[in-house]
FINUTOR-948753 format. One record per atom (N, C-alpha, C): residue number from 1; residue in three letters; atom name; x, y, z. Coordinates in Angstrom, 3 decimals, always signed. Each point is the difference from the previous one (the first is absolute). Example, Ala and Ser with C-alpha at 12.3 -4.5 7.8 and 13.67 -1.06 7.14 Angstrom:
# residues 2
MARGU/1/ALA/N/+13.190/-5.690/+7.800
MARGU/1/ALA/CA/-0.890/+1.190/+0.000
MARGU/1/ALA/C/+0.900/+1.200/+0.000
MARGU/2/SER/N/-0.350/+1.050/-0.720
MARGU/2/SER/CA/+0.820/+1.190/+0.060
MARGU/2/SER/C/-0.770/+1.090/+0.730
***
This chain:
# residues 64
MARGU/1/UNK/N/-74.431/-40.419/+86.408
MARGU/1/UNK/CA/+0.690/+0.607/-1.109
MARGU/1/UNK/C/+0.163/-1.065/-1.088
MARGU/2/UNK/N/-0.297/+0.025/-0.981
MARGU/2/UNK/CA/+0.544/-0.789/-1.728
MARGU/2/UNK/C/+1.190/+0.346/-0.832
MARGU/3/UNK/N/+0.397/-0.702/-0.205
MARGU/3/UNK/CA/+1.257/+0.023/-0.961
MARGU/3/UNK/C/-0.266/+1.104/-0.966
MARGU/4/UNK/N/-1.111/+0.496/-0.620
MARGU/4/UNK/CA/-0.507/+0.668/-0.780
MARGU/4/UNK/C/+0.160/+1.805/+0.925
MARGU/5/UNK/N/+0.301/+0.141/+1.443
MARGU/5/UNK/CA/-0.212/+1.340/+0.339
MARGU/5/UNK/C/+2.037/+0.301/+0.221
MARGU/6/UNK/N/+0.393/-1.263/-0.230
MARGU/6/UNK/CA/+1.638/+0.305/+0.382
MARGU/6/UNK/C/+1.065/+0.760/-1.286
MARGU/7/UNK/N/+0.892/+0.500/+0.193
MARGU/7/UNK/CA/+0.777/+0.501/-0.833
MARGU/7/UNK/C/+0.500/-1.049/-1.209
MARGU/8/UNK/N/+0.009/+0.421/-1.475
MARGU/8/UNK/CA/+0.506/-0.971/-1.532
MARGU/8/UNK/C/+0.976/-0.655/+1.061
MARGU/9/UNK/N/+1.192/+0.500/+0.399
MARGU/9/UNK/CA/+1.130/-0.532/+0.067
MARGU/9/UNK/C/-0.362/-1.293/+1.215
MARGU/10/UNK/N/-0.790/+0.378/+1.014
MARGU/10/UNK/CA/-0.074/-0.906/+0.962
MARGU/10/UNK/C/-0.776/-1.041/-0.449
MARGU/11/UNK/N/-1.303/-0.225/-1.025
MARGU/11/UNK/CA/-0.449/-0.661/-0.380
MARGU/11/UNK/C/+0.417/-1.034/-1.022
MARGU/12/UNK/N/+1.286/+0.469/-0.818
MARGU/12/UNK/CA/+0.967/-0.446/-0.572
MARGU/12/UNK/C/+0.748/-1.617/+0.609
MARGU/13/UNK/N/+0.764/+0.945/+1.263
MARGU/13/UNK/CA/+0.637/-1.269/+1.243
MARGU/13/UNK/C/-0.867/-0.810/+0.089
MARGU/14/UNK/N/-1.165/+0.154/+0.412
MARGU/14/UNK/CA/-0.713/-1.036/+0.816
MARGU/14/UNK/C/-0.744/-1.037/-0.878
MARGU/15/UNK/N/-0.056/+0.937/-1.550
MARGU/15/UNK/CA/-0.283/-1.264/-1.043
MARGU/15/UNK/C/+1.102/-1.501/-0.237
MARGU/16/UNK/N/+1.061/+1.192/-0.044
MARGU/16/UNK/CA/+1.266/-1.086/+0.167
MARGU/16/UNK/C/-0.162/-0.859/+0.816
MARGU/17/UNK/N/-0.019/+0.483/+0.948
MARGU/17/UNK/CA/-0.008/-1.080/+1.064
MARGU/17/UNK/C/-0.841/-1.032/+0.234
MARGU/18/UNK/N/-1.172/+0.654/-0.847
MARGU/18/UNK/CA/-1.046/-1.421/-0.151
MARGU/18/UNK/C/+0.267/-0.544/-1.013
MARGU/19/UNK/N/+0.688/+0.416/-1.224
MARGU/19/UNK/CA/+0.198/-1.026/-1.254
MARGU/19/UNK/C/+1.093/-1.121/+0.796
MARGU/20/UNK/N/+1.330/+0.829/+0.874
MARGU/20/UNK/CA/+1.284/-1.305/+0.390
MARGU/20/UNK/C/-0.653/-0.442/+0.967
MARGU/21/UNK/N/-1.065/-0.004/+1.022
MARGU/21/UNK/CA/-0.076/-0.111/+1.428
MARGU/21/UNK/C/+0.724/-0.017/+1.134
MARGU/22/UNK/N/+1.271/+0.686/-0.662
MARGU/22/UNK/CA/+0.733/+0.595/+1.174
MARGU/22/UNK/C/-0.113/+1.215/+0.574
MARGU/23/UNK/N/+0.183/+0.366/+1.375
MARGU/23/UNK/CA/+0.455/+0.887/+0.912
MARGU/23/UNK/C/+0.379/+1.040/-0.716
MARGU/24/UNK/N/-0.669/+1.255/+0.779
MARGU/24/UNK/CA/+0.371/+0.905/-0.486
MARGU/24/UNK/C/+0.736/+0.818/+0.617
MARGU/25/UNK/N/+0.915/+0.457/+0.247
MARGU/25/UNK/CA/+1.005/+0.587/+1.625
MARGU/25/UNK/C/+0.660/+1.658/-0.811
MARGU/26/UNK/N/-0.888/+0.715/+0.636
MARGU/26/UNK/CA/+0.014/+1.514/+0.133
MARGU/26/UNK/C/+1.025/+0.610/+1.080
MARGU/27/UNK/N/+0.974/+0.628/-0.469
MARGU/27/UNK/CA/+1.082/+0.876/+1.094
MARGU/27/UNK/C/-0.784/+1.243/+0.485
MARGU/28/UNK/N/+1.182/+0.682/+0.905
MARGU/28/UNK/CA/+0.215/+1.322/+0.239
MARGU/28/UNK/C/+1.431/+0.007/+0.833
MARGU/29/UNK/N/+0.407/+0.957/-0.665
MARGU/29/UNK/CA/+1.678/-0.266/-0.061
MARGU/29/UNK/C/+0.409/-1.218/+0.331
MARGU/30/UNK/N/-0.308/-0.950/-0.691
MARGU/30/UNK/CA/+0.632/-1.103/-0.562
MARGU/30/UNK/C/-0.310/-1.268/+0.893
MARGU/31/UNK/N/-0.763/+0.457/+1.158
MARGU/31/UNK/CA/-0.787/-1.264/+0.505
MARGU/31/UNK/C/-1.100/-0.197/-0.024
MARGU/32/UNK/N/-0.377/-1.291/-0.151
MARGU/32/UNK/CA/-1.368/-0.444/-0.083
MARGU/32/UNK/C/-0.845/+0.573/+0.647
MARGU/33/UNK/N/-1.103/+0.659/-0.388
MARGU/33/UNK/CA/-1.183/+0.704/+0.129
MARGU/33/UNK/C/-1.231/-0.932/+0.116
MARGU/34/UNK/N/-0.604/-0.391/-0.890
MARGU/34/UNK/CA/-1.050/-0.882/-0.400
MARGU/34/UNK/C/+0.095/-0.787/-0.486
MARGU/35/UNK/N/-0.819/-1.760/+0.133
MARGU/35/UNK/CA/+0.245/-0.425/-1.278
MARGU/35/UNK/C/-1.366/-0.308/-0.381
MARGU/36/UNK/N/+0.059/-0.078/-1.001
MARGU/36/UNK/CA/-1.562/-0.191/-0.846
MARGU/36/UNK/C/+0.159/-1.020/-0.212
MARGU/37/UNK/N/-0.564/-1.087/+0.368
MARGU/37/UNK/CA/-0.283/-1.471/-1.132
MARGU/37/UNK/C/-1.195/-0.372/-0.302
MARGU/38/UNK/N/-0.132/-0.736/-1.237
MARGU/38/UNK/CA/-1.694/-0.314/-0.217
MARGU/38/UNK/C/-0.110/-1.016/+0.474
MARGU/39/UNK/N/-1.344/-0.378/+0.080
MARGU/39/UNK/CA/-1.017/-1.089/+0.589
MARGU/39/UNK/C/+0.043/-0.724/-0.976
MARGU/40/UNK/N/+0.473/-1.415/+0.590
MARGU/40/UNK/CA/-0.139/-0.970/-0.658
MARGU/40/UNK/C/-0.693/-1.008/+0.070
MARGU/41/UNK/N/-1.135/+0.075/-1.501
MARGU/41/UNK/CA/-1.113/-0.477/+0.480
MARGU/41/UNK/C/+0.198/-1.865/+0.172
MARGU/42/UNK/N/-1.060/-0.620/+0.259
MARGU/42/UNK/CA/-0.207/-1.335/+0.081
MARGU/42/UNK/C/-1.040/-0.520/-0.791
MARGU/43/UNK/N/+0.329/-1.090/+0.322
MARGU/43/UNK/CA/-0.706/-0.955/-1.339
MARGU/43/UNK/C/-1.553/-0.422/+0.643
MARGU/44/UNK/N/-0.879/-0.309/-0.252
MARGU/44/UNK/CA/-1.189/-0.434/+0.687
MARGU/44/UNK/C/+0.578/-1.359/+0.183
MARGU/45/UNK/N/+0.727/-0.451/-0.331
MARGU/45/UNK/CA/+0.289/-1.309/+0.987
MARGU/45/UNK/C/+1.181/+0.692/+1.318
MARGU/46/UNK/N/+0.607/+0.678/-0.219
MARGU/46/UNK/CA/+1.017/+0.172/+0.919
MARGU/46/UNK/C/-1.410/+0.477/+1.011
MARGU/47/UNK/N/-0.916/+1.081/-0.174
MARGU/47/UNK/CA/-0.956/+0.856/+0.919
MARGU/47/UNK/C/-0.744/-1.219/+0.608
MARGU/48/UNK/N/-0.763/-1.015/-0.590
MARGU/48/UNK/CA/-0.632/-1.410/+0.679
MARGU/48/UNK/C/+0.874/-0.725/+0.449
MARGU/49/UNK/N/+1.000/-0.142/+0.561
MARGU/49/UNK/CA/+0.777/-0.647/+0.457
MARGU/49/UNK/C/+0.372/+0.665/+1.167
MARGU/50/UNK/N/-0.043/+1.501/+0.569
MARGU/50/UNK/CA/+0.160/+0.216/+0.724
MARGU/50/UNK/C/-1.437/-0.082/+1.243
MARGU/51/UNK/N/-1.218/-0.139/-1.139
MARGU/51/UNK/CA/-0.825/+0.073/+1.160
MARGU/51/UNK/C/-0.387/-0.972/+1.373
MARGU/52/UNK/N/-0.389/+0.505/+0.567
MARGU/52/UNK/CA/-0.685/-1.402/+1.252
MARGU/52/UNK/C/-0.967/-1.112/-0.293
MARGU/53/UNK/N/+0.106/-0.934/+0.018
MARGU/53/UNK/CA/-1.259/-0.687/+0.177
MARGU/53/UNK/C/-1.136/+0.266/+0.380
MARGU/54/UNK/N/-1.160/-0.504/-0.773
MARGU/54/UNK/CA/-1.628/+0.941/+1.028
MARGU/54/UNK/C/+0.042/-1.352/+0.803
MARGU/55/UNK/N/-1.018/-0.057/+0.737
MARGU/55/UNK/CA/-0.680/-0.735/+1.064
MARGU/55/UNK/C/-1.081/-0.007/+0.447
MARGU/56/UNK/N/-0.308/+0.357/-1.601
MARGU/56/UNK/CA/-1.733/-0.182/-0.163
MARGU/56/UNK/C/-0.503/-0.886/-1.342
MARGU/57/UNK/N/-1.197/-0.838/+0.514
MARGU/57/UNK/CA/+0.025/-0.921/-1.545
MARGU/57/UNK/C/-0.598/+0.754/-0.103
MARGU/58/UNK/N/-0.180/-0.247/-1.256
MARGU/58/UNK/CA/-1.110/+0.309/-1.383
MARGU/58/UNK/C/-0.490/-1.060/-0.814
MARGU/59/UNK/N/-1.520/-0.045/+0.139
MARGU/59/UNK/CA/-0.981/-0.743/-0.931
MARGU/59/UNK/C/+0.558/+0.770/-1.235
MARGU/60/UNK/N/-0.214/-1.528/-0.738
MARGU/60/UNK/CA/+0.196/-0.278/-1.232
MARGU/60/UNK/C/-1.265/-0.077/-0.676
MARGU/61/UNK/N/-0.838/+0.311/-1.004
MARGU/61/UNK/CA/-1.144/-0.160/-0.601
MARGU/61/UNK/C/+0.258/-0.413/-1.104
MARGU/62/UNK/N/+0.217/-0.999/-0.673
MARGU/62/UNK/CA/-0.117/-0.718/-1.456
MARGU/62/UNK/C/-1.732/+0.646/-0.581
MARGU/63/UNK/N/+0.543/+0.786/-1.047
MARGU/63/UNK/CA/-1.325/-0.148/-1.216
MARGU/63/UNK/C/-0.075/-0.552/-0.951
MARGU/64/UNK/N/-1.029/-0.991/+0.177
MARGU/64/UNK/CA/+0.363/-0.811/-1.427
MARGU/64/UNK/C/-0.664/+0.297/-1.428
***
């Protein structure tokens, strides 16, 4: 499903919620139901920093 097939009003919230990046916490009679929060993305250094080490070399080829 896309943001584009959901109801004005619901698509509304969830913009919000990506402009503050806060939580979004939906009732029914007055307790928490859902919460929506967005994904918060990362930086390509935060994403390379999480990876593993390889443990494979690699030739180097200088062209001169």
């Amino acid at each position: 499903m896309t943001l584009s097939d959901l109801p004005a009003t619901i698509q509304t919230l969830l913009n919000q919620a990506q402009k503050t990046g806060e939580p979004l916490t939906i009732t029914q009679n007055g307790i928490p139901f859902v919460i929506i929060s967005p994904i918060k993305k990362k930086s390509l250094l935060e994403t390379l920093s999480t990876l593993e080490p390889l443990d494979e070399d690699f030739a180097i080829e200088l062209i001169n």
